[in-house]
C-alpha positions as CSV (number, residue, x, y, z in Angstrom):
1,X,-28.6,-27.7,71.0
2,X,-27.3,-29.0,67.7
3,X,-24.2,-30.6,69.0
4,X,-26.5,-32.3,71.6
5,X,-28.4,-33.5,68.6
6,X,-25.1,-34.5,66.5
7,X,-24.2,-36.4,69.6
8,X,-27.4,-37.9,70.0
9,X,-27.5,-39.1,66.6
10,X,-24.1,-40.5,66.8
11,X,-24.1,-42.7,69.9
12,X,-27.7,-43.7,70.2
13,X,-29.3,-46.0,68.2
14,X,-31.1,-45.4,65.2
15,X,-34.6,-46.7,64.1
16,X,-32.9,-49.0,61.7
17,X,-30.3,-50.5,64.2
18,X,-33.3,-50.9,67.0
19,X,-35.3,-52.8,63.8
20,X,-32.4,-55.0,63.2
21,X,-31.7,-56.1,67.0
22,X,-35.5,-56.5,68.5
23,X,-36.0,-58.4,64.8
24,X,-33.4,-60.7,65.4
25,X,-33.3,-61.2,69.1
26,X,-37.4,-62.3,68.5
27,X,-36.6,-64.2,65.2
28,X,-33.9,-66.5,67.0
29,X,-35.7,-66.5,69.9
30,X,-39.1,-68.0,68.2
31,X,-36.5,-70.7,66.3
32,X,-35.1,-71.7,70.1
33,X,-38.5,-72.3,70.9
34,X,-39.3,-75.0,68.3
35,X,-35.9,-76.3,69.2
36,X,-35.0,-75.7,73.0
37,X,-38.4,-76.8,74.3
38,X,-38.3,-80.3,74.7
39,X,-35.7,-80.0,76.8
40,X,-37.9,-78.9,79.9
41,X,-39.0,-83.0,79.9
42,X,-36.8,-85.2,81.6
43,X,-38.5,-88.6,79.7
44,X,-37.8,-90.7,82.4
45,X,-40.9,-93.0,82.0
46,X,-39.1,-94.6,78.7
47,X,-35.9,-96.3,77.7
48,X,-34.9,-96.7,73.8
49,X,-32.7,-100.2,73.4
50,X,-31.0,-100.0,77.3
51,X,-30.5,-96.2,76.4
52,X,-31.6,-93.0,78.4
53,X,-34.3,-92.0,76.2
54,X,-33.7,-88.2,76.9
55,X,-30.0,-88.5,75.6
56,X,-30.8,-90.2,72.5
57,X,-33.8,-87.4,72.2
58,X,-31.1,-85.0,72.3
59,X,-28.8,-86.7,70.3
60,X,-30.8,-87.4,67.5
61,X,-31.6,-83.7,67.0
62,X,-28.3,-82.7,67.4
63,X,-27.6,-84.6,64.5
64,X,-30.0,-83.7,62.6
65,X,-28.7,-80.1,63.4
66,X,-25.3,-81.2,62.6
67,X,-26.0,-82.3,59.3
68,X,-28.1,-79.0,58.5
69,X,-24.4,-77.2,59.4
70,X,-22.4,-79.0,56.7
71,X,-25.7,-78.4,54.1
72,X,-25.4,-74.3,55.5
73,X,-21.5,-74.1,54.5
74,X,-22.9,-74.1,50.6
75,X,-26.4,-72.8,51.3
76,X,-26.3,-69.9,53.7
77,X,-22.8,-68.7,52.1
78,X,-24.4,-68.9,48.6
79,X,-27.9,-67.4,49.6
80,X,-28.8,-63.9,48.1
81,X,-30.9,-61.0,49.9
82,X,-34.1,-61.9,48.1
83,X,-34.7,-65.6,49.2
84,X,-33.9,-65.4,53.1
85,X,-37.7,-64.6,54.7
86,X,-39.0,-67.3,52.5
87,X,-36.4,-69.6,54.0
88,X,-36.5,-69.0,57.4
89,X,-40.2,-69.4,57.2
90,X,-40.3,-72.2,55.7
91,X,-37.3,-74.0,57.6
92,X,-38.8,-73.1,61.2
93,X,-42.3,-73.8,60.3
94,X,-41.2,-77.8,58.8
95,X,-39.4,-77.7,62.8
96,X,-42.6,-77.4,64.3
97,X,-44.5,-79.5,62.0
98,X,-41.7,-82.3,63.3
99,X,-42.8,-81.5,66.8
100,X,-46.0,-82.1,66.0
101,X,-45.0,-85.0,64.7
102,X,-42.7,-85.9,67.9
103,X,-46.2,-86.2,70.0
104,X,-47.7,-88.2,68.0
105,X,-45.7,-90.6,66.5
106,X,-44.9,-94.0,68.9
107,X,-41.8,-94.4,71.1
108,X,-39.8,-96.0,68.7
109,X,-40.3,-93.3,66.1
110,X,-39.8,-89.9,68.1
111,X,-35.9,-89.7,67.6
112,X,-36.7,-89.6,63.7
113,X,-38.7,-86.8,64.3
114,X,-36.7,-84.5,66.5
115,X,-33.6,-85.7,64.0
116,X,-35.9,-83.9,61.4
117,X,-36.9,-81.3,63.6
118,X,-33.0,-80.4,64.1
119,X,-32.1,-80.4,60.4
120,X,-33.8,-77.5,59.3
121,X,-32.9,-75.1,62.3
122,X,-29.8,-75.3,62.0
123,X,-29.4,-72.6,59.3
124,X,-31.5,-70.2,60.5
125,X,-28.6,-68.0,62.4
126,X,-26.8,-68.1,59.4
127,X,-29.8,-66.1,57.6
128,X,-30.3,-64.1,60.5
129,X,-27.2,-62.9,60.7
130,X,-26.6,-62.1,57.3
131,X,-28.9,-58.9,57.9
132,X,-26.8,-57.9,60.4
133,X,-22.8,-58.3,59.2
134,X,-20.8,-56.0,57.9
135,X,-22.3,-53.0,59.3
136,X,-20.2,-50.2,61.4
137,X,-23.0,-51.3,64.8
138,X,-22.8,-54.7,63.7
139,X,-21.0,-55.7,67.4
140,X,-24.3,-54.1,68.9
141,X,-26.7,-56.2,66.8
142,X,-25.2,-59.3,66.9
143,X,-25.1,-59.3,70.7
144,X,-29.4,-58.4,70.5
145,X,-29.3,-62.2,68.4
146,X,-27.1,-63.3,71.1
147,X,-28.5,-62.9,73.6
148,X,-31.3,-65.1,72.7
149,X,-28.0,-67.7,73.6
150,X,-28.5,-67.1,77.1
151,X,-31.9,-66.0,78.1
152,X,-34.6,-67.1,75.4
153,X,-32.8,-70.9,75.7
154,X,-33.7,-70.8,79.5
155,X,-36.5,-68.7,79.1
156,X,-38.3,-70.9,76.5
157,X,-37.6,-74.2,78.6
158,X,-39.2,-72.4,81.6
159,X,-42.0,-71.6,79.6
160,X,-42.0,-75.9,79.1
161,X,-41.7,-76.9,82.7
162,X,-44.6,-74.1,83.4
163,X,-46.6,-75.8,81.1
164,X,-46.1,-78.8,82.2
165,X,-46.2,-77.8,85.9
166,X,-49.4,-75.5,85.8
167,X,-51.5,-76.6,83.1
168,X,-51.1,-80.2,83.5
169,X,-49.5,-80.4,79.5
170,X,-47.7,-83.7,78.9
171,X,-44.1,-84.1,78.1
172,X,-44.3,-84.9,74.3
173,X,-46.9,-82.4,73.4
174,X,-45.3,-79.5,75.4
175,X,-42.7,-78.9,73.0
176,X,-45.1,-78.1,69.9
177,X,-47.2,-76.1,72.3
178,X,-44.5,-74.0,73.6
179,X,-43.2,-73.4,69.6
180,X,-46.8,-72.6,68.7
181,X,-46.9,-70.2,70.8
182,X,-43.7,-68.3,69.9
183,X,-44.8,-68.6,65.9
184,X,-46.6,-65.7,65.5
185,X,-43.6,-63.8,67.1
186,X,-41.1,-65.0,64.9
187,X,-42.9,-64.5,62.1
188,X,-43.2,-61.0,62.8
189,X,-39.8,-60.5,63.3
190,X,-39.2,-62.0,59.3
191,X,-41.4,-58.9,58.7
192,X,-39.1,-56.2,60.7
193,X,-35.8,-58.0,59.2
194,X,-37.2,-58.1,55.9
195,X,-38.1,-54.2,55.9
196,X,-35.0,-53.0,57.4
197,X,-32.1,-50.7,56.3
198,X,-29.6,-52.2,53.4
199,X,-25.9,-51.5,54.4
200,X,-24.6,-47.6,53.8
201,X,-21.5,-47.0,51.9
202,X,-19.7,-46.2,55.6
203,X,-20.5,-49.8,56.4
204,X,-18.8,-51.0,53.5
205,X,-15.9,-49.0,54.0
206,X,-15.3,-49.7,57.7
207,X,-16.2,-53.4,57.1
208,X,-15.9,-54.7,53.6
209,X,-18.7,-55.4,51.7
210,X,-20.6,-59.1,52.1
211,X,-21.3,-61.5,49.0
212,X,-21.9,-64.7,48.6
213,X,-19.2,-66.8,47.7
214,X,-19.1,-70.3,45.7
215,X,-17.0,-73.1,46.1
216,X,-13.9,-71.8,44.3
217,X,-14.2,-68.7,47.0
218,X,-14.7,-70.6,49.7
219,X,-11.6,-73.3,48.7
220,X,-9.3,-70.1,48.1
221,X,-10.2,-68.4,51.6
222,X,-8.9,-71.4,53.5
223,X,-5.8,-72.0,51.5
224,X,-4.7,-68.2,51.8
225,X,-5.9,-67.7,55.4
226,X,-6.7,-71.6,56.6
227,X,-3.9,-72.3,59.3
228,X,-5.2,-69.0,61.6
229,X,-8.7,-69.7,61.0
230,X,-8.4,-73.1,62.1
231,X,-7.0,-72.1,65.4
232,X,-10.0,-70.1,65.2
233,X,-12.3,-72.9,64.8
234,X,-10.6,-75.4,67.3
235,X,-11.7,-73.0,69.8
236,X,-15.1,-72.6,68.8
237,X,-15.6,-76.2,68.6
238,X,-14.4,-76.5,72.2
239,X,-16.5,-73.9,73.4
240,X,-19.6,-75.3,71.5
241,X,-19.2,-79.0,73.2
242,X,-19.1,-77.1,76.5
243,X,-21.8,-75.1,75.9
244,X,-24.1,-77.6,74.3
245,X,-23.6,-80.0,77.1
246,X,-24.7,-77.2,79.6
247,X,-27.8,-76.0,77.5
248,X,-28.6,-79.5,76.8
249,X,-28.8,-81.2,80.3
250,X,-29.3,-77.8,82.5
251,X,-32.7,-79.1,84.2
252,X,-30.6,-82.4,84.7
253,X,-27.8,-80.2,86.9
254,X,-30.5,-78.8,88.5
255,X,-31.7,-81.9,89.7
256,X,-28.3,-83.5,90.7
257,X,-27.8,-79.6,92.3
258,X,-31.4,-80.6,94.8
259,X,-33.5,-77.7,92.8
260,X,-35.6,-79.5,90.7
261,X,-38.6,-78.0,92.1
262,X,-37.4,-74.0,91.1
263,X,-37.9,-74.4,87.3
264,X,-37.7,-69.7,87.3
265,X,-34.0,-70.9,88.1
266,X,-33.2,-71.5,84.3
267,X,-33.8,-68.2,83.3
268,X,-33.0,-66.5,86.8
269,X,-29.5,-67.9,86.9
270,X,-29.3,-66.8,82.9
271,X,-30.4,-63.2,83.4
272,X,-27.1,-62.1,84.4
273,X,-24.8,-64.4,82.3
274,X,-26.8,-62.4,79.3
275,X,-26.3,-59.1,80.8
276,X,-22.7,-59.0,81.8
277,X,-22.0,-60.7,78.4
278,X,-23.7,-58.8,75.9
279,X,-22.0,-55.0,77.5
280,X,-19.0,-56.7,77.4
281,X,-19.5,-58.4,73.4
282,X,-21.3,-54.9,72.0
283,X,-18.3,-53.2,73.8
284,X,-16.9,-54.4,70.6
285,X,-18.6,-51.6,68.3
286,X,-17.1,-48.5,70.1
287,X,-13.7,-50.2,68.9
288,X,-13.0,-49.1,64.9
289,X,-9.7,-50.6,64.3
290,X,-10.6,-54.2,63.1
291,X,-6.8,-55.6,64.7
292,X,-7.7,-53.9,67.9
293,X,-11.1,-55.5,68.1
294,X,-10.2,-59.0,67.2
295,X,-7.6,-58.9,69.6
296,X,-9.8,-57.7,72.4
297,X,-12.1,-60.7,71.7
298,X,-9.3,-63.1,71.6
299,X,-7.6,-62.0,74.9
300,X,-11.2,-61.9,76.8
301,X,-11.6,-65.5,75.5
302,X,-8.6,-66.1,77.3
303,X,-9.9,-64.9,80.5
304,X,-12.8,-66.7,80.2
305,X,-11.0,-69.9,79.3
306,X,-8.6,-69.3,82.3
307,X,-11.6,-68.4,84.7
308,X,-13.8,-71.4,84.0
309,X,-10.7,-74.0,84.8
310,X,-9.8,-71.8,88.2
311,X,-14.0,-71.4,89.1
312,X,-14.9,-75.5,88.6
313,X,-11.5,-76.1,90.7
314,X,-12.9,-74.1,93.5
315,X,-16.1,-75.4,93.0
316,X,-15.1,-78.7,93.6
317,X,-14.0,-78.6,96.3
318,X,-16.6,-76.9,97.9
319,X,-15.2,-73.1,98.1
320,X,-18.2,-71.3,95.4
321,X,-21.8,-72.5,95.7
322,X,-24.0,-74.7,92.8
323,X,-26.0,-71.5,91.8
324,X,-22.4,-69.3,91.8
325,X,-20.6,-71.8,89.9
326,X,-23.3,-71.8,86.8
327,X,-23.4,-68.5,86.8
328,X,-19.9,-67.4,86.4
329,X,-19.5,-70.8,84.6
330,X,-22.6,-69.5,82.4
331,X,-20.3,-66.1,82.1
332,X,-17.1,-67.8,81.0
333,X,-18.9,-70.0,78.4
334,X,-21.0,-67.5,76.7
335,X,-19.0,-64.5,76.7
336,X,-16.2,-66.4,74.2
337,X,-19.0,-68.1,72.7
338,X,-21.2,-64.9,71.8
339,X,-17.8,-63.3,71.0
340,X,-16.9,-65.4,68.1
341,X,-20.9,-64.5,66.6
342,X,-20.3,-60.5,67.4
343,X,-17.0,-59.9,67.1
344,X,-14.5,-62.5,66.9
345,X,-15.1,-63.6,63.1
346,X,-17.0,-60.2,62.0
347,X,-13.7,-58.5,62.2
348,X,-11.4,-61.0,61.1
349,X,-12.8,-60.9,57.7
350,X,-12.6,-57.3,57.8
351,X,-9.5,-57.5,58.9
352,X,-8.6,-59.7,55.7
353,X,-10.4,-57.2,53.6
354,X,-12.2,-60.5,52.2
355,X,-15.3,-59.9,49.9
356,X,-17.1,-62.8,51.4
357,X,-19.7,-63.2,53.9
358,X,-19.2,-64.6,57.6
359,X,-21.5,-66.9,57.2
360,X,-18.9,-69.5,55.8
361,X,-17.1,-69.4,58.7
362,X,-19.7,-69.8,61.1
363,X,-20.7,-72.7,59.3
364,X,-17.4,-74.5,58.8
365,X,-16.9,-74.2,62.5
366,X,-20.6,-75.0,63.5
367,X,-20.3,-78.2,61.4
368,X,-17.6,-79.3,63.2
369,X,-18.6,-77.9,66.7
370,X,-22.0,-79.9,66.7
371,X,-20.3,-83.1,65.3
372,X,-18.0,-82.9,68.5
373,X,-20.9,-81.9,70.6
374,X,-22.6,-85.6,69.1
375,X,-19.3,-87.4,70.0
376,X,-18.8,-85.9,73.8
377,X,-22.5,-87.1,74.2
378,X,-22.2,-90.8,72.9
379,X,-19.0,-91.1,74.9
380,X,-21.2,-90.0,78.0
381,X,-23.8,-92.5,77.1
382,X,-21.5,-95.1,76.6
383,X,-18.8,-94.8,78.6
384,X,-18.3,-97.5,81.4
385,X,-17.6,-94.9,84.2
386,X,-20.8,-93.6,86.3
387,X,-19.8,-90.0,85.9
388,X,-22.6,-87.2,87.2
389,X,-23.9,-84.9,85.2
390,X,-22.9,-82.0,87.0
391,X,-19.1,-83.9,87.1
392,X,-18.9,-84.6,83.5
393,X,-19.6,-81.3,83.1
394,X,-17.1,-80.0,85.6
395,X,-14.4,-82.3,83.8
396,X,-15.2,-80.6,80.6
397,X,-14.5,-77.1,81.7
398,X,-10.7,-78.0,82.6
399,X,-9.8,-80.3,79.5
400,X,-11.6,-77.9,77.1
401,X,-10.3,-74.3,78.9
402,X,-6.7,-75.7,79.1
403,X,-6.8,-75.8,75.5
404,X,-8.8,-73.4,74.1
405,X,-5.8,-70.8,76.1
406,X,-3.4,-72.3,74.7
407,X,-4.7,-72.3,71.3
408,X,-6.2,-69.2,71.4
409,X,-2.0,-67.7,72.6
410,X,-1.0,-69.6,69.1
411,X,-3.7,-68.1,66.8
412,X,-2.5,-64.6,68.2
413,X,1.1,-65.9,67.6
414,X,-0.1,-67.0,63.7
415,X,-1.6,-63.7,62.6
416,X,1.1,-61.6,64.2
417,X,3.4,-63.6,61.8
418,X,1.0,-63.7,59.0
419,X,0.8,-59.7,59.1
420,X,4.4,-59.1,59.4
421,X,5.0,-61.3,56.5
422,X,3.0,-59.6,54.7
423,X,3.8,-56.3,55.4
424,X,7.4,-57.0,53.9
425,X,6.1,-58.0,51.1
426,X,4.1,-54.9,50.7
427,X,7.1,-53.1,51.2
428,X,9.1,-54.9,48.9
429,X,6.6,-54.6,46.0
């Protein structure tokens, strides 16, 4: 009975871990809302200037989101313990004051308020997930804030359409509606964060300990370890295009796709992306050796980069069907994508043995992600070729997977060289 119990206590979670994961997964879950849910409109009764009014919608928050990314590379990596539930409160609540604001405000004047909606948001994962790193389970808890990636962005824009759809809520107030009513959720899950387990001296042996790092830190982990992590970010920023086109303009696929009129699709179609990629991304915390586990999330990134090029070639021409192809397409996005947040740059910090805090790097890469994920959509607005949605997107899965492989087969190649290097120094000291 007491090595049942031992076992028990070893592989199951723990009140503090099952605090941590429903706390984040509802936190980021009640942020998507107040950002994700104006997306369930398709705004096709306005134009803005010649424009499509829902690209310049998106757009304009994406920006806004942007810019909160290069504010978060200072603030989140400089932010102590005692000052994240009154920002995360603060920064979502101002978001849905901006929606409020989106409904009401006239035509010309509703990009300045989702732009101002997006600005604030866009720090909140950094604060989330700064109760999570740098723990021995923190694989299995980043994938519970991941997965609101893949489900709660569908599920929240279902939640839109249904609005819209059943209750007979317009387009410009739905968004605020659908936030308000995800508030009092969120703000519970501050609470259950707030309250939950500091790090034990185990997690800071397996996984270094987490502070927050000023400028002359921050300048001195990118000249020692710069060149691999920006192989690192390259791929992120590729992956975040992709994925921000998709999440962006899914009810738009749909559409082109003939199922315009199946809104439980969104989510449907997302329930098993989530699933198969958060076993595979909390897989990641059964693996102690920090080399072993970075590897295993580069070399499944490479699958997934591989399988996306292969599936949209075979989807184009007809050989896997629309629902197929965004779901495995969902599967090869995500996965890499949720990688990076559970696994990918968690243990290459550990792996460096770097007293600093993941949070810079997510928000180095983020920056740059979103401001790529800005320029693939005004190249789409403006370009001169007529180019589907569902096409752009398919064109986007070959360019960006060809590269993120090769890049990712470099990076390997970097640290290999990097170690070894320093090894015979090691050994020569």
């Amino acid at each position: 009975m007491k090595n049942t119990y031992t076992l028990l206590h070893k592989y199951l979670p723990q009140k503090s871990t099952v605090l941590l994961m429903v706390g984040a997964f509802l936190c980021y879950t009640g942020m998507y809302a107040v950002r994700k849910a104006f997306l369930a409109g398709q705004y096709l009764d306005l134009e803005f200037f010649g424009l499509d009014f829902k690209t310049v919608l998106v757009i304009s928050q994406v920006m806004g989101y942007m810019f909160s990314k290069f504010v978060g590379i200072k603030l989140v990596s400089e932010m102590t313990s005692a000052k994240r539930a009154t920002y995360l409160v603060g920064l979502v609540g101002f978001g849905l004051l901006m929606l409020l604001a989106f409904a009401l405000l006239p035509t010309d004047f509703k990009p300045i308020a989702l732009f101002l909606n997006g600005m604030p948001l866009g720090m909140v994962f950094g604060l989330v997930f700064s109760y999570l790193e740098g723990r021995k389970n923190t694989e299995l808890l980043a994938a519970a804030l991941s997965a609101t990636f893949i489900f709660s962005t569908g599920f929240v824009k279902t939640v839109g359409v249904w609005l819209m759809q059943d209750f007979g809520v317009g387009e410009y107030i739905m968004p605020f509606l659908t936030g308000l009513l995800f508030f009092p959720l969120f703000l519970v899950a501050v609470r259950m964060l707030s309250v939950s387990q500091q790090r034990s001296e185990e997690d800071l042996t397996l996984r270094s300990e987490r502070l927050p790092m000023n400028a002359r830190q921050r300048w001195d982990f990118l000249r020692k370890h710069g060149l691999v992590f920006g192989g690192l970010v390259v791929v992120y920023v590729l992956l975040t295009i992709v994925r921000d086109f998709r999440d962006n303009f899914m009810v738009e696929f749909w559409a082109e796709l003939g199922m315009q009129g199946s809104p439980e699709l969104i989510t449907y179609t997302e329930i098993p992306v989530a699933v198969l990629v958060l076993v595979l991304a909390a897989f990641g915390v059964l693996i102690r050796d920090n080399r072993k586990a970075f590897n295993y999330g580069i070399y499944l990134s490479m699958v997934c980069c591989i399988g996306i090029v292969v599936l949209t070639w075979f989807f184009e021409r007809g050989m896997v069907s629309p629902v197929w192809w965004m779901v495995i397409n969902g599967v090869g996005l995500y996965l890499p994508y949720i990688l990076f947040h559970c696994l990918i740059f968690e243990r290459f910090v550990a792996l460096l043995r770097f007293s600093g805090n993941v949070g810079f790097l997510f928000y180095t890469a983020d920056a740059l992600g979103y401001t790529g994920s800005v320029g693939v959509m005004l190249f789409k607005e403006f370009s001169t070729t007529q180019v589907t949605w569902v096409n752009f997107l398919g064109d986007l899965n070959q360019i960006a997977g060809v590269i993120m492989t090769a890049v990712c087969i470099i990076t390997l190649f970097l640290l290999q060289f990097k170690s070894k290097k320093q090894h015979e120094l090691a050994l020569n000291t």
